[in-house]
C-alpha positions in Angstrom: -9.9 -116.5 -47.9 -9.3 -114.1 -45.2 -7.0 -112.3 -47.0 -9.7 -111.7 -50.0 -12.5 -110.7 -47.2 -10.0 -107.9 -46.4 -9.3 -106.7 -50.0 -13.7 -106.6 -50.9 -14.2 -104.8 -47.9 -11.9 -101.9 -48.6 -12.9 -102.1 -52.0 -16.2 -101.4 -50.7 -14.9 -98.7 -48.2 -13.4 -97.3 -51.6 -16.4 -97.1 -53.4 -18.9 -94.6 -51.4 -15.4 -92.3 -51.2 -15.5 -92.5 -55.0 -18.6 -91.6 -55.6 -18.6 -89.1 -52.9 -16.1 -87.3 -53.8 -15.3 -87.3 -57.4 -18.8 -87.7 -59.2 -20.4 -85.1 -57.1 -18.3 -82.4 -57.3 -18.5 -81.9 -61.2 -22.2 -82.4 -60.7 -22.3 -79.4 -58.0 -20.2 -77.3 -60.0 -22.9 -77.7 -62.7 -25.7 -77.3 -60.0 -24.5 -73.6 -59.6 -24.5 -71.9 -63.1 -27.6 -70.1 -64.6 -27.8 -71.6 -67.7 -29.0 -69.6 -70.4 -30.4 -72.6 -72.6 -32.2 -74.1 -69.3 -34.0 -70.9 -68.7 -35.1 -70.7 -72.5 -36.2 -74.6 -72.4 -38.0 -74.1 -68.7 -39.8 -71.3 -70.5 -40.8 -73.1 -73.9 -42.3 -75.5 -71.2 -44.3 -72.9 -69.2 -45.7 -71.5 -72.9 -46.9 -74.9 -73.7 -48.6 -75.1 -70.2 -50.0 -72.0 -70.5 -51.6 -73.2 -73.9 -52.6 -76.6 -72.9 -54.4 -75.3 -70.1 -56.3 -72.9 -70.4 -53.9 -69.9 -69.7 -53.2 -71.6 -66.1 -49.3 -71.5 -64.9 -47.7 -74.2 -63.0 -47.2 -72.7 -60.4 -47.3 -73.4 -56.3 -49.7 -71.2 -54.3 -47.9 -68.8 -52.5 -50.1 -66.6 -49.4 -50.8 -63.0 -50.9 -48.0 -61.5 -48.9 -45.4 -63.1 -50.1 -42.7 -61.0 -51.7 -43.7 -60.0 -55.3 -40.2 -61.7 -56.6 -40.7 -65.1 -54.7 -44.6 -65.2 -55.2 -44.7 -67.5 -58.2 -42.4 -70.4 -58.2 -42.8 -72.7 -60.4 -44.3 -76.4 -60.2 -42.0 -78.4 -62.0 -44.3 -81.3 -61.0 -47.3 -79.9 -63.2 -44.2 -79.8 -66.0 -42.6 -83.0 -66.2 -42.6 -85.6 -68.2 -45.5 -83.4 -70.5 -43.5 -80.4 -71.3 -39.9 -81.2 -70.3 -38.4 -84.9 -69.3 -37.0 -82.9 -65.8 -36.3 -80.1 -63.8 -33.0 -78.3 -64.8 -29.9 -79.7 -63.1 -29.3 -76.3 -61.3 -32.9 -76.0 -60.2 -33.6 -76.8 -56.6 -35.6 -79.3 -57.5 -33.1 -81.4 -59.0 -30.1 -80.5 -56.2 -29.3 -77.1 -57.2 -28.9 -73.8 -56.0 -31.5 -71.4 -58.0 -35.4 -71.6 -57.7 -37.2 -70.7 -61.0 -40.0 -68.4 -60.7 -42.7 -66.0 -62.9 -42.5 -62.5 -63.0 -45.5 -60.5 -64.8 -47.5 -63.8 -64.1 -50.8 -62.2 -65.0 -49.3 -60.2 -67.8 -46.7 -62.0 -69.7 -44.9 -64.8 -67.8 -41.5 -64.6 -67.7 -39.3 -67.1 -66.3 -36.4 -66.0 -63.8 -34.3 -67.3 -61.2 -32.6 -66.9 -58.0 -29.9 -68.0 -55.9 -31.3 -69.6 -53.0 -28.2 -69.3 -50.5 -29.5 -65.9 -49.9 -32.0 -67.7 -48.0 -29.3 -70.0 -46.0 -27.3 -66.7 -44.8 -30.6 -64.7 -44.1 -31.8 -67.9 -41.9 -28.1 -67.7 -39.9 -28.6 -64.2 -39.4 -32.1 -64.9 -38.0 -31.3 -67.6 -35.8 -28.3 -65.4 -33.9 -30.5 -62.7 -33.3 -32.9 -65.1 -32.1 -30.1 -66.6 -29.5 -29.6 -63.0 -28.5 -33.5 -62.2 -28.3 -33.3 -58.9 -29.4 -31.7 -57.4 -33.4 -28.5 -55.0 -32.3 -29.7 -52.6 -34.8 -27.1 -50.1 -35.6 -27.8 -47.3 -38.4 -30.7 -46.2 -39.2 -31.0 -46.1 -43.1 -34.8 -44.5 -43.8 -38.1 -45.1 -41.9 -37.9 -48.6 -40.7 -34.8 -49.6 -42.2 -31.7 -49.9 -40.2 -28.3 -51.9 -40.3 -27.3 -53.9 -37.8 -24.5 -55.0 -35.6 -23.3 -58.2 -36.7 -20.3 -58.2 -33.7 -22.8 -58.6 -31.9 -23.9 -61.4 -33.2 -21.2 -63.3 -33.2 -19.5 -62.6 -36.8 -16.0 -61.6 -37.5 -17.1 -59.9 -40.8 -20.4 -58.4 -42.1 -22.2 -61.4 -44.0 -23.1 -60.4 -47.4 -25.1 -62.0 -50.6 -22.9 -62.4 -54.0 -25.0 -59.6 -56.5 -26.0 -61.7 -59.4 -26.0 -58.3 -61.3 -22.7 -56.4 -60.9 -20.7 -59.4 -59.0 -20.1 -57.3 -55.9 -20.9 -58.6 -52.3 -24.2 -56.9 -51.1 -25.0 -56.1 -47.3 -27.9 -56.9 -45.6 -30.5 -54.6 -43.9 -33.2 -55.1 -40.8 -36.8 -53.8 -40.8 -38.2 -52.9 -37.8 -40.2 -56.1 -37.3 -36.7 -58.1 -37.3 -37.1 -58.9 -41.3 -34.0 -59.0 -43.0 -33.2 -58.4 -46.5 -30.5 -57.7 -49.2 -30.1 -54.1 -49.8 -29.4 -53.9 -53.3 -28.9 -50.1 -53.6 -25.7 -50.3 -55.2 -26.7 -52.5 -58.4 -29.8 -49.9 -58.6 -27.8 -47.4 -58.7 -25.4 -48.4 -62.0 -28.6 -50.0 -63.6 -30.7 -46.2 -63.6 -27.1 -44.9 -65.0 -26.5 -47.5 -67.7 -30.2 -47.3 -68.5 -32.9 -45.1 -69.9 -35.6 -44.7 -67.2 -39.3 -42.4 -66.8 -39.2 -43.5 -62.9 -41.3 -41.1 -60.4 -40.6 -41.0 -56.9 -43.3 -43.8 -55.4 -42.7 -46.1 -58.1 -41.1 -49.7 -57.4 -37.5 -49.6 -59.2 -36.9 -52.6 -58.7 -37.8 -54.2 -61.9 -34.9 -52.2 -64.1 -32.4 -55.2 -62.7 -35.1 -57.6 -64.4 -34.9 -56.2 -67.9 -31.6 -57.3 -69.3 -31.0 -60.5 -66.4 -32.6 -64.0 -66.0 -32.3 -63.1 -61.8 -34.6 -61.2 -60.2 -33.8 -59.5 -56.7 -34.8 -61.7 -53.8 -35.3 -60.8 -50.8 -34.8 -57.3 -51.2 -37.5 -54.5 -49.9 -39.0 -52.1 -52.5 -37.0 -49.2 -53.8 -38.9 -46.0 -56.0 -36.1 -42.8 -57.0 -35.7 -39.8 -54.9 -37.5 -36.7 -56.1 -34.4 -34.8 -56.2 -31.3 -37.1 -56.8 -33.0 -39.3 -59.3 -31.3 -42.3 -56.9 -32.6 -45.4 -56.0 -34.2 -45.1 -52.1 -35.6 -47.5 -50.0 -40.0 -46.9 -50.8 -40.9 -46.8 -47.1 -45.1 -46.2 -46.2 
């Protein structure tokens, strides 16, 4: 008898390691791909919305200066079970690591994603310079937009955000008001060469990485061309 207690209680022990470390990790893995056919389905459903209801989106109501590319997410609640059975596996909502949102929301809704562990390593960075109570800014990259000194904030190496454009590792920049973002001057740069533009310096470039991707760039500041070098610049007031 004492001997069986024994065997059901490592079986039990067994279990939650089981489960914890075998189901999971295929799931995760899953949790972490943009899939093309969950974007198309997630956008079938926002159509059908859209129609149902008068031309209303689902979205949740985001204050007015929220960042144009974060300013719509969508509410998977007003979605499910009427227009889809459940939020895609990879969207936060159901454990993954993208948030679905609308560009062109008053125009033509489009849905996009992004990778939300931008966020995580933008929060990091926020609360060291927040144990060090002032931003060691470093360079200063145009009006209000500097790099900073991340030895001084405790890292051994520069973090950076994965591009979901070119693959490359991105830095990240500091406004003057301790805001950080990822610069993503480099993708900007081989998207105005490997595409046709009509920019003007003042425009917002940034929506040339939206036209052939289902990401759009997060947490990034707005960019316009320079006058001169037809290159992507920081837009600064």
């Amino acid at each position: 008898m004492k001997k069986g207690l024994q065997l059901l209680g490592c079986l039990l022990l067994f279990i939650p390691l089981l489960s914890g470390c075998m189901y999971p990790k295929g799931q995760l893995a899953q949790n972490k791909i943009p899939y093309e056919d969950q974007i198309k389905a997630v956008q079938t459903a926002v159509n059908s919305y859209k129609e149902a209801n008068s031309g209303l989106l689902p979205i949740k109501t985001k204050d007015e200066s929220t960042p144009i590319y974060q300013k719509y997410p969508i509410d998977f609640k007003k979605l499910t079970p009427q227009f889809m059975a459940e939020p895609p596996g990879n969207a936060y909502e159901s454990g993954g690591v993208f948030q679905y949102v609308l560009i062109d929301a008053e125009t033509d809704p489009k849905v996009k994603i992004f990778d939300l562990r931008m966020a995580e390593t933008i929060r990091d960075i926020k609360l060291r310079m927040k144990s060090q109570k002032y931003p060691p800014y470093k360079e200063q990259l145009a009006k209000n937009v500097f790099t900073l000194d991340f030895t001084k904030l405790g890292y051994k190496e520069s973090p950076t955000a994965l591009s979901p454009y070119s693959g490359r590792e991105l830095p990240f920049v500091i406004t003057g008001d301790a805001e950080v973002y990822v610069d993503y001057t480099s993708d900007l740069h081989e998207a105005m060469k490997n595409q046709e533009v009509s920019y003007k310096q003042g425009d917002d470039v940034r929506e040339i990485l939206t036209n052939d991707s289902a990401f759009v760039p997060a947490y990034s500041l707005p960019y316009t061309i320079d006058k001169e070098t037809k290159n992507p610049i920081f837009l600064t007031k």
